[in-house]
C-alpha positions in Angstrom: -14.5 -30.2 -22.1 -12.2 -33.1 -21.2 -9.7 -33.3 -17.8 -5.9 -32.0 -19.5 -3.7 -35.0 -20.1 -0.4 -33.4 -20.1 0.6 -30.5 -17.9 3.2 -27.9 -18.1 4.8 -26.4 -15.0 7.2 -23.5 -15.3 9.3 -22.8 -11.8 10.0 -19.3 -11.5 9.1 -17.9 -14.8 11.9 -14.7 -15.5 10.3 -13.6 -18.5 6.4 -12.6 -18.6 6.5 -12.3 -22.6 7.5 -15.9 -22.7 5.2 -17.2 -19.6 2.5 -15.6 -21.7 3.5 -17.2 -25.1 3.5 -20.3 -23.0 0.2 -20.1 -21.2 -1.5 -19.4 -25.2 0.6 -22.6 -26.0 -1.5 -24.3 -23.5 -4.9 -23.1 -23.8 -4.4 -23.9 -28.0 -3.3 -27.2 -26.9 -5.2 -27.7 -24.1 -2.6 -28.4 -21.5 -2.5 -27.6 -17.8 -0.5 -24.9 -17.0 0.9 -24.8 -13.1 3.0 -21.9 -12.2 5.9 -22.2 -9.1 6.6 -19.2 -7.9 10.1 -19.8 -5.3 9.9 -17.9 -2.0 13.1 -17.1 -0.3 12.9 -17.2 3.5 16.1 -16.1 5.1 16.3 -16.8 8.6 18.7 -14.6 10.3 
């Protein structure tokens, strides 16, 4: 199997329905999928 050429990140996905959809997108089309999950540090 060949190296992905394009890649799709999603920052934060809010919807897991849709982040699914997307990650079968990918896999059909074979694209690289990077999740970013933000963490909130609150210094206090």
């Amino acid at each position: 199997m060949s190296e992905p050429r394009l890649k799709m990140v999603l920052v934060t996905p809010e919807i897991p329905y849709n982040t699914g959809a997307i990650g079968r997108t990918c896999v059909a089309l074979d694209l690289e999928l990077i999740l970013i999950k933000t963490i909130w540090v609150f210094a206090g």
